[in-house]
N, C-alpha and C positions, 0 to 999 in steps of 0.2 A: 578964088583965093590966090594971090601971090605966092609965085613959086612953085605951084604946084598943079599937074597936068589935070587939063579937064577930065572928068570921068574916072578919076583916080578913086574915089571916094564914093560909096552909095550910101544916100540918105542918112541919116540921125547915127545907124547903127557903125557908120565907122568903119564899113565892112569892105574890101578891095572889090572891084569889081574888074579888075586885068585879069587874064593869065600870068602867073606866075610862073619861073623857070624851074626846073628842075636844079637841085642844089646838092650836090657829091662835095666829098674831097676825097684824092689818092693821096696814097705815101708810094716812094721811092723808096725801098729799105735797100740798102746797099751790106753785103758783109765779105771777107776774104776768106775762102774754101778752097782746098785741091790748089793753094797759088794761083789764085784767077781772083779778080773781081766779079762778085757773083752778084744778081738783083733776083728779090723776091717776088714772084705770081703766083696767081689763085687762078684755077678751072671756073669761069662761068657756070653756074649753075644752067640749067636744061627746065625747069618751067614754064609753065603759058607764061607768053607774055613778057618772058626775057630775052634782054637784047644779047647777041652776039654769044648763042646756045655753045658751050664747049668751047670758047677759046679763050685762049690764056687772055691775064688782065695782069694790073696793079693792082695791090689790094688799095679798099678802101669802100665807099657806100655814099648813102645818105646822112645828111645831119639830123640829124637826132635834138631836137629844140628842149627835149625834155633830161637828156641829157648831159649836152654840151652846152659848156658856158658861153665855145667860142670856139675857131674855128680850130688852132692850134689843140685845144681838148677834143675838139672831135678827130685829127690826125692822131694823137697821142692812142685816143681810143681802140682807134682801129687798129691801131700796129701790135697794143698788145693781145689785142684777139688774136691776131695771124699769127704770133709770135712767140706770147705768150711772157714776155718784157718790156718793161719800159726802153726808150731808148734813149741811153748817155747822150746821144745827138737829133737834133731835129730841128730842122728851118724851114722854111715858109720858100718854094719854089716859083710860084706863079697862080696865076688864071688860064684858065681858057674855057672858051664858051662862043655857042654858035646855036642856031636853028638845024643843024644836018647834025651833027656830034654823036648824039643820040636817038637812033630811032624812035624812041617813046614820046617825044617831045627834046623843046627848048630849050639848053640844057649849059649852067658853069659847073666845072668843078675848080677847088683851090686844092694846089697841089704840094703838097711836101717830100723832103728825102728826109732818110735816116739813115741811123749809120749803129750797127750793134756787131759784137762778136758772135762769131756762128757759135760756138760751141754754151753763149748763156741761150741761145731759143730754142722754144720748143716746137714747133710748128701745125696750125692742125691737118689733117687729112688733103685737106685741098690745097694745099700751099705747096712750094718746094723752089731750091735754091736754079737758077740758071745763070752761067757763065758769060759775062760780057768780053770778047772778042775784037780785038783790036779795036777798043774802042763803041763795037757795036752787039746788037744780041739778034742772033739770028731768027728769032721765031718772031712772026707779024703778033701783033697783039691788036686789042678790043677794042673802038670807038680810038679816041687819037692816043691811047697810050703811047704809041712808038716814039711820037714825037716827044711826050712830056719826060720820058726816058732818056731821049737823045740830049735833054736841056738838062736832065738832072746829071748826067754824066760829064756834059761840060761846065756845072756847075760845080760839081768837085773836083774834077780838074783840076781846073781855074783857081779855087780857092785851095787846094793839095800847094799849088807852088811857094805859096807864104802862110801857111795856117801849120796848127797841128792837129786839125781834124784824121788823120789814119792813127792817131793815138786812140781814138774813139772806137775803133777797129780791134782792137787787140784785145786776148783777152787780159783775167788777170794782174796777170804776173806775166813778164817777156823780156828780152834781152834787147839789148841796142841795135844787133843785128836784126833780130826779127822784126822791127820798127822801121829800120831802114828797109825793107825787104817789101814792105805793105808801100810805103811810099813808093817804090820800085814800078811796085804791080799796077799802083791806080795811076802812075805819072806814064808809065808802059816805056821807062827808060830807066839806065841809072843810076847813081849818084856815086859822088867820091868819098867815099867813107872816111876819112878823117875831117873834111869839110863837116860831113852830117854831124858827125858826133860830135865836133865842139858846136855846133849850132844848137842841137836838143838838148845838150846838158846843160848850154849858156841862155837858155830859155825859161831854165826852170819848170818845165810841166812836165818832168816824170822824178818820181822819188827810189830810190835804191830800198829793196826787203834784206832782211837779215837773213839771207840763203843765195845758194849759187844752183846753177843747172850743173848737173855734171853728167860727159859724157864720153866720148873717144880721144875729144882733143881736151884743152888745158877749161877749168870751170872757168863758166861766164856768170856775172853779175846780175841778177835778177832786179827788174822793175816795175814800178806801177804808175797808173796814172795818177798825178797830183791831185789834191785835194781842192777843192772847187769846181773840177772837170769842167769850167770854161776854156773854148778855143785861146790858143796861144797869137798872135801876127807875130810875124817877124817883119824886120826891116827892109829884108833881100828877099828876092825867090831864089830857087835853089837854079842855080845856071845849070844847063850842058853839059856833059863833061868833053874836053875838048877834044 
């Protein structure tokens, strides 16, 4: 049949007659803790049979065909297991896939980041927050996690410079400062604050609450994120300061 590989097919019944790859997807959950950029891992389980006994991973799994619609429902899934939240953010980061990846066989997973407030998750037993470090996180992780990591981190980066994804970050309710302050963290430089502020206020993607923080110094203005919580672009990225 045109189009399609010999032997793909066994007899009448329709039935594949290839190996098939193993089929994962991770999430990248990204949150700000302690002023660090933090990502979330899970402990390996220790069973027969499991690959990479005891070392930290991304969370994430198998697809679930009886579950998931699709692939983005299968990341959503798993995040709020580990987490115990939906997450205000979530994008499709990549593929990767090999014959060596995973010791059990042949093996893609589709990879996502997200992005929640630490203080809406709940976490279960096996999970816990780790600090990313200029940029990087010092503990080896499981089959090629390090790398899917390294990409998701210059993925928000990258998009940090014109977006308002660290709004996605915060909780609540926060101040202008504390907004500026997350962009800070995940830019790892930063910013001139009268620039910032007319930039996020002339954007429109946070609304002012009827209440102030009050504390040692003069009340600050309390805000939230706008309503549709789709990402913002802006025009510019945020320059250097000089």
């Amino acid at each position: 049949m045109a189009g399609r590989d010999r032997g793909e097919v066994s007899g009448k019944s329709g039935q594949l007659d290839f190996p098939r790859p193993l089929t994962t997807v991770d999430v990248v959950i990204f949150t700000i803790l302690h002023d660090r950029l933090q990502v979330l891992l899970v402990q390996r389980p220790a069973g027969e049979g499991e690959a990479y006994p005891h070392a930290l991973a991304l969370p994430g799994g198998f697809v679930d065909v009886a579950k998931d619609r699709d692939l983005a429902a299968c990341a959503a899934r798993k995040l709020k297991e580990k987490t115990g939240v939906p997450s205000p953010y979530l994008e499709q980061l990549g593929s990767w896939g090999s014959a060596t990846r995973d010791p059990r066989g042949w093996s893609a997973t589709h990879a996502y980041f997200a992005l929640i407030a630490a203080d809406a998750s709940v976490l279960t037993p096996d999970a816990r927050w780790h600090p990313i470090v200029s940029g990087r996180l010092k503990d080896k992780l499981a089959f090629d996690h390090g790398d899917i990591l390294a990409s998701a981190i210059q993925r928000l980066r990258n998009k940090v410079e014109y977006t308002s994804l660290p709004a996605f970050l915060m909780p609540a309710e926060f101040t202008l400062p504390d907004l500026q302050r997350v962009y800070e963290i995940v830019l790892d430089r930063p910013l001139e604050k009268s620039a910032f502020r007319t930039r996020i206020l002339s954007a429109d993607m946070i609304e002012p609450v009827a209440k102030m923080r009050r504390g040692p110094n003069r009340p600050a203005q309390l805000y939230r994120l706008g309503k549709g919580r789709e990402p913002v672009y802006f025009v510019r990225t945020f320059n250097p300061p000089e």
